[in-house]
N, CA, C and O atoms as CSV, one atom per row, in Angstrom:
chain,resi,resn,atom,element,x,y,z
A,1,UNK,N,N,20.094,37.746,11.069
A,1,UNK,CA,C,20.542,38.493,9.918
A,1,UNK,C,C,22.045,38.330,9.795
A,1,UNK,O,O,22.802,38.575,10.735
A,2,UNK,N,N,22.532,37.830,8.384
A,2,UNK,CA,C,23.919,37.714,8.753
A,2,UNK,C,C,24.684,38.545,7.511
A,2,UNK,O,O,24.562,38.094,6.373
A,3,UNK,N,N,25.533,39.854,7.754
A,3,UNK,CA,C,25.859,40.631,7.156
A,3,UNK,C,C,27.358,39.962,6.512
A,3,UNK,O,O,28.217,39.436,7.218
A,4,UNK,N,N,27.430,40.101,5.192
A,4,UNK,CA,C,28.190,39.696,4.212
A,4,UNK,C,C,29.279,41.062,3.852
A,4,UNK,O,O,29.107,42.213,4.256
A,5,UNK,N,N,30.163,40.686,3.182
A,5,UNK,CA,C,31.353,41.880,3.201
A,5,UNK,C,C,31.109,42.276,1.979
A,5,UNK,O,O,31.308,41.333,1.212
A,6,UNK,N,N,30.771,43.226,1.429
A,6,UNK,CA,C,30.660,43.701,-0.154
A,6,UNK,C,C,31.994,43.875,-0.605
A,6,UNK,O,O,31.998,43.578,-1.799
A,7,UNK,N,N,32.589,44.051,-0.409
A,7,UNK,CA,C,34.211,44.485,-1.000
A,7,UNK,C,C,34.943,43.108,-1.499
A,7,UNK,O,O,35.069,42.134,-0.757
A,8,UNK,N,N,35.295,43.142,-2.523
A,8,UNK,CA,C,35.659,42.309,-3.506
A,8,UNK,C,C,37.702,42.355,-3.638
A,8,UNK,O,O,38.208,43.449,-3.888
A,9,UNK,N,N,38.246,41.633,-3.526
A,9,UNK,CA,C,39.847,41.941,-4.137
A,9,UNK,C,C,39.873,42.457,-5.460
A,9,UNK,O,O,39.195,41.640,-6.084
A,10,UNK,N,N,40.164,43.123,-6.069
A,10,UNK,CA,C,40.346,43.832,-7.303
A,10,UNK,C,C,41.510,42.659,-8.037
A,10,UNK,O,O,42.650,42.515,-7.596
A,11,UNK,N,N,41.003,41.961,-9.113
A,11,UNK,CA,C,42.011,41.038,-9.781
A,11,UNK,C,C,42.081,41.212,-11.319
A,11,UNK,O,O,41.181,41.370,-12.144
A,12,UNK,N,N,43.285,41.142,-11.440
A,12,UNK,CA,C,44.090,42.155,-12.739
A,12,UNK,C,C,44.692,43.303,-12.145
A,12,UNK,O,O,45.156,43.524,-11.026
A,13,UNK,N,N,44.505,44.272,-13.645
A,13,UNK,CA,C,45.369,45.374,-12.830
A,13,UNK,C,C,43.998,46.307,-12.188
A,13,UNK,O,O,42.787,46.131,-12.318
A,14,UNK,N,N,44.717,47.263,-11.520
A,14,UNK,CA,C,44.305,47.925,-10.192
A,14,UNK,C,C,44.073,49.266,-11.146
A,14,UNK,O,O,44.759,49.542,-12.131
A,15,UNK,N,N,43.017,49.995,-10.663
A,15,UNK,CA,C,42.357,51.247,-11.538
A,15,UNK,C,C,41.390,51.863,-10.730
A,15,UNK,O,O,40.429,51.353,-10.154
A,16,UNK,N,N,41.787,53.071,-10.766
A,16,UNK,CA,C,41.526,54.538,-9.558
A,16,UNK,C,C,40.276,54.623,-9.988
A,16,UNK,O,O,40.053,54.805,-11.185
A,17,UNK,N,N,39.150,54.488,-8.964
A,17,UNK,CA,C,37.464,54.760,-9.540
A,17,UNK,C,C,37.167,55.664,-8.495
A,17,UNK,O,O,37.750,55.660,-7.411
A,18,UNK,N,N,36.138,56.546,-8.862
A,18,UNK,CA,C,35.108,57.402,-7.737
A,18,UNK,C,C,34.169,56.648,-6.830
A,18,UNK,O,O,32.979,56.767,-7.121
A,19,UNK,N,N,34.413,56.028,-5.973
A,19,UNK,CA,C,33.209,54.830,-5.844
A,19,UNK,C,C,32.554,55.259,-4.267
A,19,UNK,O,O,33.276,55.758,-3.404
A,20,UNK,N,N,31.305,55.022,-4.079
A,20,UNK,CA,C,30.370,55.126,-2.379
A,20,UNK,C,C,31.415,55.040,-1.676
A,20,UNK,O,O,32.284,54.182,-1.832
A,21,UNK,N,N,31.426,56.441,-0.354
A,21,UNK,CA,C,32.236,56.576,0.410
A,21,UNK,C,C,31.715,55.175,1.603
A,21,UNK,O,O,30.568,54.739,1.506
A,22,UNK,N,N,32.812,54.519,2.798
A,22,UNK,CA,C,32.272,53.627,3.495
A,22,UNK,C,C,31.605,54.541,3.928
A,22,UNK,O,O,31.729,55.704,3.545
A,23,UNK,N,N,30.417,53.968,5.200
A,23,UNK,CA,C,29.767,54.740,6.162
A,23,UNK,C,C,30.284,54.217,7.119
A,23,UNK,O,O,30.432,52.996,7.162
A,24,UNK,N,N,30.719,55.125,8.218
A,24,UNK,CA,C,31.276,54.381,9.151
A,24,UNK,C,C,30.378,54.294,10.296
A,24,UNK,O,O,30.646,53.479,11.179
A,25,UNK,N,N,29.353,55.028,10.390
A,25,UNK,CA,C,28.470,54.387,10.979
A,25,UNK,C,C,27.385,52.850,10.922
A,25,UNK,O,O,26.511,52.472,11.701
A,26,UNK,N,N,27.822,52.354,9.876
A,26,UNK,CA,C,27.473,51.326,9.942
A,26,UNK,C,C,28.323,50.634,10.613
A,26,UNK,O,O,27.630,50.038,11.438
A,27,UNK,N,N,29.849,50.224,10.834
A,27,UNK,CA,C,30.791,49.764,11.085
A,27,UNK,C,C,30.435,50.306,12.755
A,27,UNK,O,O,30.253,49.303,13.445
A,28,UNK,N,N,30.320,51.336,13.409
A,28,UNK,CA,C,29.900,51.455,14.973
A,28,UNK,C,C,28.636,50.396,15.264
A,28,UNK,O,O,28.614,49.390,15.974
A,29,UNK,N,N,27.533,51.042,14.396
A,29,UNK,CA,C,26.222,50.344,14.858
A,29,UNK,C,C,26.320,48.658,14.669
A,29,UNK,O,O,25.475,48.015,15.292
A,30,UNK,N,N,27.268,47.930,13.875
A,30,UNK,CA,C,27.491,46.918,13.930
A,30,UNK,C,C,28.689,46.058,15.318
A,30,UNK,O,O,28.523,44.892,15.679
A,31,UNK,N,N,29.588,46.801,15.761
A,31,UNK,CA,C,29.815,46.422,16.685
A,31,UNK,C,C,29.434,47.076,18.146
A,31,UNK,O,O,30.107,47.054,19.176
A,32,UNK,N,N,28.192,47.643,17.922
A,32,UNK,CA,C,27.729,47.778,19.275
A,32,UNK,C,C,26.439,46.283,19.532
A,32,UNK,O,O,25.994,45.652,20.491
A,33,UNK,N,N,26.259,46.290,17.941
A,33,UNK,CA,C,24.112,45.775,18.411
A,33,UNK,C,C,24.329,43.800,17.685
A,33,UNK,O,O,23.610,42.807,17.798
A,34,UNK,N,N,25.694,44.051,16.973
A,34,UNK,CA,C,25.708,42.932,16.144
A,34,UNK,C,C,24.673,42.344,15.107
A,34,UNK,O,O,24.363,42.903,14.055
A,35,UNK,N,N,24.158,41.078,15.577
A,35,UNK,CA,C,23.145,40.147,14.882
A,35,UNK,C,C,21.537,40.620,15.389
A,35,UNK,O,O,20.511,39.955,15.251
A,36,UNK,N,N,21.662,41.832,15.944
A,36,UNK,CA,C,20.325,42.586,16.750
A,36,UNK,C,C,19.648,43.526,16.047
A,36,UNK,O,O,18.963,44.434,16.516
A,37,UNK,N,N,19.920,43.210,14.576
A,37,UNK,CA,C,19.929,45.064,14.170
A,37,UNK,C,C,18.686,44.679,13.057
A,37,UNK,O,O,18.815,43.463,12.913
A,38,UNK,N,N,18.108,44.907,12.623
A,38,UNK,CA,C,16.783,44.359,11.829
A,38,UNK,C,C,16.958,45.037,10.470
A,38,UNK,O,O,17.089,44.395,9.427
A,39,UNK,N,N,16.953,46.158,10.528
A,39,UNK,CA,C,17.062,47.242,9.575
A,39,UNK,C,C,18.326,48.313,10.104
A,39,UNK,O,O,18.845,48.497,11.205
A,40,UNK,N,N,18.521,48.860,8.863
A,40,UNK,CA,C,19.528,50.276,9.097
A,40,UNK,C,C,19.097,51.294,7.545
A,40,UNK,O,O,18.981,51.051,6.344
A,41,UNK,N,N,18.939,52.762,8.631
A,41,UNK,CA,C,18.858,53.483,6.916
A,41,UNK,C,C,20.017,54.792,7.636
A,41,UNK,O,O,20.493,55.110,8.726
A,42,UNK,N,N,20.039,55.190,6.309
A,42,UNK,CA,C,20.828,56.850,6.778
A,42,UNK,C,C,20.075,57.639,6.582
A,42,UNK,O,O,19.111,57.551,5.822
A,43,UNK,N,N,20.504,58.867,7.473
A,43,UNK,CA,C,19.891,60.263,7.598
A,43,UNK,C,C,20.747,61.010,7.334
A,43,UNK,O,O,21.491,61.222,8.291
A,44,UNK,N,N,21.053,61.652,6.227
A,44,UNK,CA,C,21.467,62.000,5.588
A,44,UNK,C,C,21.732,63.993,5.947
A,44,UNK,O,O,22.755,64.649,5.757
A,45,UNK,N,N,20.626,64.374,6.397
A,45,UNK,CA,C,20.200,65.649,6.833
A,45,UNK,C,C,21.024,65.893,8.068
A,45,UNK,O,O,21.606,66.963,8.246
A,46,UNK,N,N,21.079,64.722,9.065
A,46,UNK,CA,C,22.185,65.128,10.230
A,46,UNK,C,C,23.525,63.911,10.082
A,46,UNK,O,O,24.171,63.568,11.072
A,47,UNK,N,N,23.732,63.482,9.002
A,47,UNK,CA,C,24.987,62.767,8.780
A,47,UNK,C,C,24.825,61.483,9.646
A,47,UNK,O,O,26.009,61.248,9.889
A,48,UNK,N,N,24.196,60.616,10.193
A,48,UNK,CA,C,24.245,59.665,10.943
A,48,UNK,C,C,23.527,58.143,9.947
A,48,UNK,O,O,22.916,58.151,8.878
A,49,UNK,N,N,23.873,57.122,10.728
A,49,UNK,CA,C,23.282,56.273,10.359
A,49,UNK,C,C,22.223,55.783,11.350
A,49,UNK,O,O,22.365,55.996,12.554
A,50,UNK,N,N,21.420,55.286,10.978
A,50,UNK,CA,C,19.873,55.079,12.225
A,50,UNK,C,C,19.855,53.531,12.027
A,50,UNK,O,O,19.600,53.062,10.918
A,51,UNK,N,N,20.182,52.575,13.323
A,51,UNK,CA,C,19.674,51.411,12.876
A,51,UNK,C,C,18.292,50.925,13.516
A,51,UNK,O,O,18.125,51.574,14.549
A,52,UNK,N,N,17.303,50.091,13.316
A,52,UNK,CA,C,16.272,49.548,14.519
A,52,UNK,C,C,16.623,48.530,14.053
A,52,UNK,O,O,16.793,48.034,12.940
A,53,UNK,N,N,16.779,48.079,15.844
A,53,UNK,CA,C,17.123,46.809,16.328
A,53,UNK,C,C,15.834,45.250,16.505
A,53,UNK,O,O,14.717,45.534,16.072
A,54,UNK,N,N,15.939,44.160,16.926
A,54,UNK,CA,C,15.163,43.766,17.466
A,54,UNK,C,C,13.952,43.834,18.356
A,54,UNK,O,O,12.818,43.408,18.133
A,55,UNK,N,N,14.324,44.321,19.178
A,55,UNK,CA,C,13.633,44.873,20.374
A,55,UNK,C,C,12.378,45.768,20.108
A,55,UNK,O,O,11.339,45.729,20.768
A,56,UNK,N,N,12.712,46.832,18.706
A,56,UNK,CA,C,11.755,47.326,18.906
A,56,UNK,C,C,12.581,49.048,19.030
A,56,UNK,O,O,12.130,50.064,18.502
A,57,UNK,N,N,13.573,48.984,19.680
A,57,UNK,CA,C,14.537,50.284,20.047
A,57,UNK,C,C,15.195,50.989,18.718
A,57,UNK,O,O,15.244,50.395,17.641
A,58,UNK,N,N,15.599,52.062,18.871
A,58,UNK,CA,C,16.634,52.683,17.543
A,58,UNK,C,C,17.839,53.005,18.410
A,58,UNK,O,O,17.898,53.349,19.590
A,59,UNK,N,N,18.769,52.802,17.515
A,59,UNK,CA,C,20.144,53.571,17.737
A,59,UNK,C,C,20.612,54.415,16.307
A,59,UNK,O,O,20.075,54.279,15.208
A,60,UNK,N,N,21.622,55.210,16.596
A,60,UNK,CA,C,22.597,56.000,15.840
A,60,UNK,C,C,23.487,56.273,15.974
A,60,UNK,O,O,23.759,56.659,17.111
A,61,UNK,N,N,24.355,56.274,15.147
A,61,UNK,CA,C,25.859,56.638,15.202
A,61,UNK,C,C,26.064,57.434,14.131
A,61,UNK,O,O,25.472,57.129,13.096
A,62,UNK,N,N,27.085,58.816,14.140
A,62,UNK,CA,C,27.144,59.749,13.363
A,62,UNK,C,C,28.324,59.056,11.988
A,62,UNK,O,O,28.904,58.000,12.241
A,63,UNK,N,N,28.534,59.658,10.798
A,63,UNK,CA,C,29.353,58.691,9.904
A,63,UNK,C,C,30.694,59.062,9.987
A,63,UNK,O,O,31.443,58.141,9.659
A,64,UNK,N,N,31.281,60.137,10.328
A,64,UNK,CA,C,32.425,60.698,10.495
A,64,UNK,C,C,33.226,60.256,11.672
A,64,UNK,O,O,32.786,59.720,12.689
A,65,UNK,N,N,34.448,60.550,11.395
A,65,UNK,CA,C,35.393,59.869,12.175
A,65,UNK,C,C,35.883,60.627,12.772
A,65,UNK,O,O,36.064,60.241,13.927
A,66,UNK,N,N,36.388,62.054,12.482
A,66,UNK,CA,C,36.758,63.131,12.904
A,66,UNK,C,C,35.794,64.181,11.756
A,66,UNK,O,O,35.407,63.840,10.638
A,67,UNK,N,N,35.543,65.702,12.525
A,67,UNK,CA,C,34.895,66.499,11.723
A,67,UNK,C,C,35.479,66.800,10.552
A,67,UNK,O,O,34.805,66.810,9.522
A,68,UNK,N,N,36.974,67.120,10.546
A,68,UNK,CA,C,37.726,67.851,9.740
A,68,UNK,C,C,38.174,67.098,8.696
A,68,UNK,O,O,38.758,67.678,7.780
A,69,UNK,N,N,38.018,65.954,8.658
A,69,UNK,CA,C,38.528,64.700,8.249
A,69,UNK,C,C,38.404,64.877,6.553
A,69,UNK,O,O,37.223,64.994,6.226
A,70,UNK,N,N,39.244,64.918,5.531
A,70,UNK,CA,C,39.033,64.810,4.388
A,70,UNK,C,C,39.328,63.947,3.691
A,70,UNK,O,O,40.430,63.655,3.227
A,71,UNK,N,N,37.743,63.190,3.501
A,71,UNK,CA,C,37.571,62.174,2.623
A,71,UNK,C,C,37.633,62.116,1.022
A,71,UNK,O,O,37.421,63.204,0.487
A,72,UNK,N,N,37.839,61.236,0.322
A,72,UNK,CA,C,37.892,61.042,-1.227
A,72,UNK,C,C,37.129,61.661,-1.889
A,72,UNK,O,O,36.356,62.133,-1.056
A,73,UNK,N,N,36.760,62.045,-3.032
A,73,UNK,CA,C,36.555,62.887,-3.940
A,73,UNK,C,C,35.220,61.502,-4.736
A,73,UNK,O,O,35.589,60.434,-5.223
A,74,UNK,N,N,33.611,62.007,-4.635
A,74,UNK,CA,C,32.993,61.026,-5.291
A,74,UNK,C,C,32.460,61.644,-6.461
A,74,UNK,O,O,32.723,62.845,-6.515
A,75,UNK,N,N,31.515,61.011,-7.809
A,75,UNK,CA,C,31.166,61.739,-8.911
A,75,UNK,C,C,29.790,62.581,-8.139
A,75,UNK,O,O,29.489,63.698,-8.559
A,76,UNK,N,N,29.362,62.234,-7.513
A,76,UNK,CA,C,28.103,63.443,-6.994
A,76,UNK,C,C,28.909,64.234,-5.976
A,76,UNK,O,O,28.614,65.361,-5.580
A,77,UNK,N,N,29.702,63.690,-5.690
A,77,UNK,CA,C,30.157,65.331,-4.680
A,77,UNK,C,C,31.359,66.248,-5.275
A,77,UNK,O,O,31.767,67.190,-4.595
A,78,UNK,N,N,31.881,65.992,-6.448
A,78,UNK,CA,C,31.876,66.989,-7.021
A,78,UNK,C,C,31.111,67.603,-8.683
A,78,UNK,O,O,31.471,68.428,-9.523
A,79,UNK,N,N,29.910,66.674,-8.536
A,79,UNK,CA,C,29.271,67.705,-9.097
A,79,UNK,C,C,28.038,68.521,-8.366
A,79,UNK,O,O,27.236,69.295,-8.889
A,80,UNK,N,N,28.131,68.144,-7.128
A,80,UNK,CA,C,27.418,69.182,-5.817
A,80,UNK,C,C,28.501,70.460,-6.006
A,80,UNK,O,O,28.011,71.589,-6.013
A,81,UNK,N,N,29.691,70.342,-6.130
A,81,UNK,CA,C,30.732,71.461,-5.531
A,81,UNK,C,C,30.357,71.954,-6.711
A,81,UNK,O,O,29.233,72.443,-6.595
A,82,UNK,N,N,30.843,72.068,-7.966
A,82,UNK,CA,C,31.408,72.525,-9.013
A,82,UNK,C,C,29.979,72.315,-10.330
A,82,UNK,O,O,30.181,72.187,-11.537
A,83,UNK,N,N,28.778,72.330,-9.736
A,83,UNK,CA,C,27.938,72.542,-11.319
A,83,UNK,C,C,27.790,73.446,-11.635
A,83,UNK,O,O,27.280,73.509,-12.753
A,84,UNK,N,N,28.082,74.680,-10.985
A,84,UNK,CA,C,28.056,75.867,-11.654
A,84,UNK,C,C,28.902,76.234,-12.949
A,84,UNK,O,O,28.613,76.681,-14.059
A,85,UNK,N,N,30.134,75.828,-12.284
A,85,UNK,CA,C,31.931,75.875,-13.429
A,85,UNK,C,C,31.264,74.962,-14.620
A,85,UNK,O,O,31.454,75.058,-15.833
A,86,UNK,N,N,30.601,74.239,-14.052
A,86,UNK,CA,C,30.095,72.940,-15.528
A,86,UNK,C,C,29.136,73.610,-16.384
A,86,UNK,O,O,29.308,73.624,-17.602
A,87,UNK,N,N,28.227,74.118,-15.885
A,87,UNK,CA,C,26.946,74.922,-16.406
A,87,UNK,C,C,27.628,76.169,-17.476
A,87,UNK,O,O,27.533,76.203,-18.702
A,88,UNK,N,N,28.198,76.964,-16.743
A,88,UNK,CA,C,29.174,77.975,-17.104
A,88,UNK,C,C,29.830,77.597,-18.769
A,88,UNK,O,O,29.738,78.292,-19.781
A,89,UNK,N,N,30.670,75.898,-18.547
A,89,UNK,CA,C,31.794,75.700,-19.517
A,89,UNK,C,C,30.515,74.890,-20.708
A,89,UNK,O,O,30.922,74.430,-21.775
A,90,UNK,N,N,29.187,74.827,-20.377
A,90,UNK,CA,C,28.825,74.231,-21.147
A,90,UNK,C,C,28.025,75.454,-22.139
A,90,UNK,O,O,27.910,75.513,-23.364
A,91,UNK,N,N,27.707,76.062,-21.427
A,91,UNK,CA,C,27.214,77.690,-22.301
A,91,UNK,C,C,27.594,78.310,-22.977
A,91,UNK,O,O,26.958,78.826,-23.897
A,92,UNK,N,N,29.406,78.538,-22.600
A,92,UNK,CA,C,30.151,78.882,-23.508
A,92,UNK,C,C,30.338,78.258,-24.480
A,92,UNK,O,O,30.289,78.926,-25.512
A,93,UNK,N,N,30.683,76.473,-24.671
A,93,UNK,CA,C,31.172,76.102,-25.887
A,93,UNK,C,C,29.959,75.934,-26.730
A,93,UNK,O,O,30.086,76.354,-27.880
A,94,UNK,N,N,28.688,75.359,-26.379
A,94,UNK,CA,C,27.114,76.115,-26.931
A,94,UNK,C,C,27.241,77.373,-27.857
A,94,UNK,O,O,27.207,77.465,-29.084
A,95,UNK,N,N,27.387,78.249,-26.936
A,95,UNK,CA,C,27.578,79.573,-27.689
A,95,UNK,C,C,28.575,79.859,-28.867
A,95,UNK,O,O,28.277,80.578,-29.820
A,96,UNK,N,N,30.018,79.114,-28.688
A,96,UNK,CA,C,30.393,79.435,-29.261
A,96,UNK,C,C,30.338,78.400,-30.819
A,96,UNK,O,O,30.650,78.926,-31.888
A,97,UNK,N,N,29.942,77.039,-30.758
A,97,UNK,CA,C,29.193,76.454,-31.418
A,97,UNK,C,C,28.317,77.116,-32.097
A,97,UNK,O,O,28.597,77.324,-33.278
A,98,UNK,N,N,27.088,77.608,-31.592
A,98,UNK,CA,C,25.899,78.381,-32.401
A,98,UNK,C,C,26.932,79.557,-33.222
A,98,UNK,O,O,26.887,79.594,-34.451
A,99,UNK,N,N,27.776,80.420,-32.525
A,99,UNK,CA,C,28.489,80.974,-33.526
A,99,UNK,C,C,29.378,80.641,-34.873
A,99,UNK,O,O,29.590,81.330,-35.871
A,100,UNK,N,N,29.777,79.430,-34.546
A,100,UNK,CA,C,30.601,79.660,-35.420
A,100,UNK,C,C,29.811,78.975,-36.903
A,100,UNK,O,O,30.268,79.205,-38.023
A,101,UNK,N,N,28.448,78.027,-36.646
A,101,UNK,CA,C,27.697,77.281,-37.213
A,101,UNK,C,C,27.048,78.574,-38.388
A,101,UNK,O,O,27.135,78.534,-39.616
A,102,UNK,N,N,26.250,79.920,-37.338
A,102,UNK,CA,C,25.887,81.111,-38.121
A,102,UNK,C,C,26.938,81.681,-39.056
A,102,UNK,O,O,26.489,82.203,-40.077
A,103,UNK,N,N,28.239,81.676,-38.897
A,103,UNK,CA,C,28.945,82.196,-39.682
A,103,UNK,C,C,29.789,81.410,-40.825
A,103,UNK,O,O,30.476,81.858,-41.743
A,104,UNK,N,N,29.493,80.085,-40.439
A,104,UNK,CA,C,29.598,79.223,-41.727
A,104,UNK,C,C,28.274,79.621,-42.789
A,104,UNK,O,O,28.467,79.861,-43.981
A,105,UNK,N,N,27.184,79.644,-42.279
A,105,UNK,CA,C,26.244,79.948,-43.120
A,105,UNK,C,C,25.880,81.051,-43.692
A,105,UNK,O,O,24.982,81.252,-44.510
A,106,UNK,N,N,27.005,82.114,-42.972
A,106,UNK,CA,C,26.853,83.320,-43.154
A,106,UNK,C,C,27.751,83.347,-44.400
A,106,UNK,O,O,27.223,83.765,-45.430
A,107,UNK,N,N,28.696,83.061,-44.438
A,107,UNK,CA,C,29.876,82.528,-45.315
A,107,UNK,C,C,29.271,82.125,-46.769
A,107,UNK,O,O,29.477,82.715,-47.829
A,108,UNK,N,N,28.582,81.129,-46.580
A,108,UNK,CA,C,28.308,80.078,-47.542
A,108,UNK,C,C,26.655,81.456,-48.560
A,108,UNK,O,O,26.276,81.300,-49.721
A,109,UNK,N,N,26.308,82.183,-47.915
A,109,UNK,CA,C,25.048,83.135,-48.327
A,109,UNK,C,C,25.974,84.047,-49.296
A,109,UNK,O,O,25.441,84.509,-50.305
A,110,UNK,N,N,27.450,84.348,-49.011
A,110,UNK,CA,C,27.613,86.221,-49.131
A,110,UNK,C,C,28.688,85.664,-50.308
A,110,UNK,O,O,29.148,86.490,-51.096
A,111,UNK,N,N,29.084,84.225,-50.411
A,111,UNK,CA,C,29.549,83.715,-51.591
A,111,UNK,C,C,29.129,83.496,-52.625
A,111,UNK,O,O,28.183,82.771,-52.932
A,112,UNK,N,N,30.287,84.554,-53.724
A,112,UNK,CA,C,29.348,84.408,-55.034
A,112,UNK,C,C,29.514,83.207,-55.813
A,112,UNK,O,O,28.810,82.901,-56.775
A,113,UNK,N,N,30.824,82.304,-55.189
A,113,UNK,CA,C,31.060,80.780,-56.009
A,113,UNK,C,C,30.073,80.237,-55.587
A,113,UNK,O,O,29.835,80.640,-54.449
A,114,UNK,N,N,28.896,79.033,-56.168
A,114,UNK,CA,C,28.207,77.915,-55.769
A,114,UNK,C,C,29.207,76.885,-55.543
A,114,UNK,O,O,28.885,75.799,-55.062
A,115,UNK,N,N,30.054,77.086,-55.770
A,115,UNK,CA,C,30.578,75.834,-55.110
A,115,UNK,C,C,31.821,75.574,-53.621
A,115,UNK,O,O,32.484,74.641,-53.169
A,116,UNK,N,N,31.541,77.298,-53.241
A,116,UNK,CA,C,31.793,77.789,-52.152
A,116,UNK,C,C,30.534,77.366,-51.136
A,116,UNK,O,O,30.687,76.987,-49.975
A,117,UNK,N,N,29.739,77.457,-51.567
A,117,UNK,CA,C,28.224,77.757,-50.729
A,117,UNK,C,C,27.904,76.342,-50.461
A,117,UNK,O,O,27.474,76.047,-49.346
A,118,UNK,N,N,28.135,75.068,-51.728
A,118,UNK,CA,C,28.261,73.884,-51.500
A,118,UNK,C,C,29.051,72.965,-50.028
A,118,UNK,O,O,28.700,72.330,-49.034
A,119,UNK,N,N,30.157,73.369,-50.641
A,119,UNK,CA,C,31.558,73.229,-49.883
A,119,UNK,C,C,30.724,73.163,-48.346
A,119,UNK,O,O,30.267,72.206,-47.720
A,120,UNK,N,N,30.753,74.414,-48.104
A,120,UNK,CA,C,30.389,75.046,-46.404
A,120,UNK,C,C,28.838,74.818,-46.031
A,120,UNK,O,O,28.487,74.884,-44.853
A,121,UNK,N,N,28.021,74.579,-46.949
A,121,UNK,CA,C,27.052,74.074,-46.151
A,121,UNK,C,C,26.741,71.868,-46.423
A,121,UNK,O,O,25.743,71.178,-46.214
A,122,UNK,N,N,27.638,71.637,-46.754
A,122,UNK,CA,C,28.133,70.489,-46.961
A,122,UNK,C,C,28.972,69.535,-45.826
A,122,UNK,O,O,29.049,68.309,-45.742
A,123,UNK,N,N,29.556,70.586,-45.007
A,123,UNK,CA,C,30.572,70.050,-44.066
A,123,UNK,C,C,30.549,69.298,-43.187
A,123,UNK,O,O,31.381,68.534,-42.697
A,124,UNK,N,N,29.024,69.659,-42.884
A,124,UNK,CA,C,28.542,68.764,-41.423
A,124,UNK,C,C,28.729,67.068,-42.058
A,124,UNK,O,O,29.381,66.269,-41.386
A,125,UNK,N,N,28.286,66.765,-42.990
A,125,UNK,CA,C,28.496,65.538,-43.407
A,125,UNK,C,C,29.739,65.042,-43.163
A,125,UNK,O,O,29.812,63.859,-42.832
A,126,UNK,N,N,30.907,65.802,-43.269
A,126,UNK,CA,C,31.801,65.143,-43.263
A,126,UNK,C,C,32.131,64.636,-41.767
A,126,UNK,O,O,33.092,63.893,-41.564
């Protein structure tokens, strides 16, 4: 099995992305087992990577480098942290949408010009 480097030089200009944290347990289980390793998956539930080897055997190595260690910021881990604040900001502008939509129409009913009532229920077109 001969493992290839995914990481590419970035050519042009250079631009800040959210992208898959490394695992650094792959990077252990590769210089312990090398060209021995058949498969590798993660376990995700206790943070490690699991490889089976040739032989028939498993190993693991945990992905962290230090516990405390604070890594980069990815698009699923902060919308693990923060979907509530999202849920929250999306209800409100919803809401306040449906409001202000009823009171255009509310508007456009209690007007005695027709061409008030035109006007405002006309708008969305624009």
């Amino acid at each position: 099995m001969v493992r290839t480097s995914e990481y590419q030089q970035p050519q042009g200009n250079n631009m800040l992305t959210l992208q898959r944290r490394q695992l650094v347990g792959h990077d252990i289980l590769l210089a312990r087992h090398g060209n021995h390793i058949s498969t590798m998956r993660v376990d995700r539930a206790n943070d490690r990577v699991i490889a089976f080897l040739d032989d028939g055997t498993t190993d693991s190595a945990p992905n962290l480098i230090a516990p405390g260690l604070d890594l980069p910021e990815t698009i699923r881990s902060v919308m693990r942290d923060d979907w509530k604040f999202f849920a929250v900001v999306t209800a409100c502008v919803t809401g306040f949408s449906g409001a202000m939509i009823a009171a255009a129409i509310g508007l456009s009913g209690m007007a005695a010009d027709p061409g008030l009532a035109q006007m405002l229920s006309a708008y969305p077109a624009y």
